[in-house]
N, C-alpha and C positions, 0 to 999 in steps of 0.2 A: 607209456600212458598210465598214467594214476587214478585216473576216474574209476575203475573197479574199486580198489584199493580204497579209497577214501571213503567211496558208496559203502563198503564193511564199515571201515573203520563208524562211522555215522552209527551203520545200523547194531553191529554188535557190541564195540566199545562205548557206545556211548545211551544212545537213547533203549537200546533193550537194556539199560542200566537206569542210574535216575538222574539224567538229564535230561529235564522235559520243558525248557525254555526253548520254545520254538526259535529265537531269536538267534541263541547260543549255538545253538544245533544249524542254524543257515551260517552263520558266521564261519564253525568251523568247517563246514563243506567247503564255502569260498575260500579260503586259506591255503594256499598248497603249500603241505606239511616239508615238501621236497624239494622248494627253493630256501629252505632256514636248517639243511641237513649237508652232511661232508659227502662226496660223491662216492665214498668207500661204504655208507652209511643207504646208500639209494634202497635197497630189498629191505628194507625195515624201516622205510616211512612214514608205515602208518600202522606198523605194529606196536600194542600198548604197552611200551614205557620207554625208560628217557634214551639217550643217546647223547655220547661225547659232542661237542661242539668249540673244543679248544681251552686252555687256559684255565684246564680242571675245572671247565662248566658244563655243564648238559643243560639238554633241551630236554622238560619235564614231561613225561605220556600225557597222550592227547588227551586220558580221561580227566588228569589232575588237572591239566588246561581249562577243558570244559566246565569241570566243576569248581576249580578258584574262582572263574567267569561267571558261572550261576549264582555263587554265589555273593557278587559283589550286587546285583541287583541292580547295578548301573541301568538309567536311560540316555537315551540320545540328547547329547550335547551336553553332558555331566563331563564337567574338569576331573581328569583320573592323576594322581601320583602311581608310576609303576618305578619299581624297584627290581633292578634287575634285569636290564634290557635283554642279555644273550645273547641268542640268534636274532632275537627281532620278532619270534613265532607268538606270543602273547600277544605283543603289542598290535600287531597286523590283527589279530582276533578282535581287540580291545578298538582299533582305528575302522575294522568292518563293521563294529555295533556303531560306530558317527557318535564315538566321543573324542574328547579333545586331551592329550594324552601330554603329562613329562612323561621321562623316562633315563632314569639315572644308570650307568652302568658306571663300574672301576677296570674295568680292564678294556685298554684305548684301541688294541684290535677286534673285542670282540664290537665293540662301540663299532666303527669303522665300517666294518663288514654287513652290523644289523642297519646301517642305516643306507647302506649301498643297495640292498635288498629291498627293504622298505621304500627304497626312490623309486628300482626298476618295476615296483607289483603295485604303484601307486597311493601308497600309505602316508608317505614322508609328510605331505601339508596337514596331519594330523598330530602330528606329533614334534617337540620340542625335544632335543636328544641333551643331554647333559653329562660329562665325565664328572667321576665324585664319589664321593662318602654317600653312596645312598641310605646308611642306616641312620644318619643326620638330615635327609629328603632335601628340601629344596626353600625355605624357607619365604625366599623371593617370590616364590611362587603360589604360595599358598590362601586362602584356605584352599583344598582339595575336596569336594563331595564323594569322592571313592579314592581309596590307595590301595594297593594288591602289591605284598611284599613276593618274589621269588626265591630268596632263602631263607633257611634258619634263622631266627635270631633267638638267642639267650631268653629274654624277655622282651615283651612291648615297648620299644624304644619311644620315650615321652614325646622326644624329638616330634615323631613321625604321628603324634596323638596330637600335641599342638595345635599340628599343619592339619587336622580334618575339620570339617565345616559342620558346624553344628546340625544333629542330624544325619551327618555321616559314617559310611561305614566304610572297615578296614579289615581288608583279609589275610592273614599271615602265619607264617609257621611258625611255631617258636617250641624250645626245648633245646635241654642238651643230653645228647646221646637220643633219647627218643624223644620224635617231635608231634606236635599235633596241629591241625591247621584252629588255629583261631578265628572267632568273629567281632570284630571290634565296635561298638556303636557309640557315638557321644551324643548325650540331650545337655545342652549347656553346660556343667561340670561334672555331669554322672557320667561314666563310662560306664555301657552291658557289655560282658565279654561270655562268648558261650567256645567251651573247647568243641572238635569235632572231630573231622576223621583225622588217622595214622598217618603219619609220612614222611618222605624219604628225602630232605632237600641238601645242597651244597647250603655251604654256612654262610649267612652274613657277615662280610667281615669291615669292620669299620670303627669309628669314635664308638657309640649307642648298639656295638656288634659282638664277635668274637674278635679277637686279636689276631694277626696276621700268625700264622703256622710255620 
């Protein structure tokens, strides 16, 4: 039983901290953090920070979760670009707030896996899954009213600027060696970009990425 666990996770990680979108904060309670985790991984579900999930990716701490999420400022029924599917744990977040979701991953088991998941917890009709170059998005798809990158990228991949909808916003790490999360806005051809918090992501790797390792 995770109900304890989650009940903390809520009240210590997150909202005695500053996440104060009440939306955000239901969203992640609904989520069980411990169907998108390895069963070696179970005692540390909803302890804050990441954990492996295969193919030299982790699942990001529920707090970075909650606040890439507050920050996206997303409402219900906003077209999301997400980057980075993984486990599938954003996405489920991002598909409990009732938006309508891509969601590009490159690695075709962890793809496989997040969307087995997402079928079983009832997510999947919110969400379009895609294999691919997510640091080149989706273009077919686009405009996008929100896009939320999951790793590193170098710089603001234009690509991914492109594809936002005027009046759009985009959340993303960028940096090499140290990263910071980004905030991206476009008003017609002006982009505001404000840097913000510190952080720890696996690399984007792609065309508009890092280069394969």
């Amino acid at each position: 039983d995770f109900s304890g666990a989650r009940a903390r996770m809520i009240r210590q990680h997150l909202a005695e901290r500053n996440i104060t979108d009440p939306e955000v904060l239901r969203a992640m309670e609904a989520v069980p953090r411990e169907a998108f985790i390895l069963p070696s991984e179970y005692d540390e579900a909803y302890d804050d920070h990441p954990l492996r999930i295969g193919c030299g990716q982790t699942i990001s701490q529920p707090y970075i979760v909650a606040y890439m999420t507050q920050l996206l400022k997303a409402e219900r029924g906003m077209k999301v670009l997400e980057i980075g599917t993984g486990s599938g744990y954003q996405t489920a977040v991002l598909a409990e707030l009732g938006l309508e979701i891509v969601s590009i991953e490159r690695h075709e088991p962890l793809l496989d896996q997040a969307v087995e998941r997402l079928e079983k917890l009832g997510y999947a009709g919110h969400v379009e899954f895609l294999l691919g170059d997510g640091s080149v998005g989706s273009p077919e798809d686009a405009p996008f009213e929100r896009i939320i990158v999951t790793a590193a990228s170098p710089r603001v991949p234009d690509s991914l600027v492109q594809q936002l909808a005027d009046g759009g916003r985009m959340v993303i790490p960028v940096g090499i060696g140290s990263q910071r999360l980004v905030v991206v806005e476009r008003h017609g051809e002006r982009l505001d970009m404000v840097d913000g918090l510190g952080v720890i992501f696996v690399k984007l790797v792609g065309e508009e990425g890092f280069e394969e390792s």
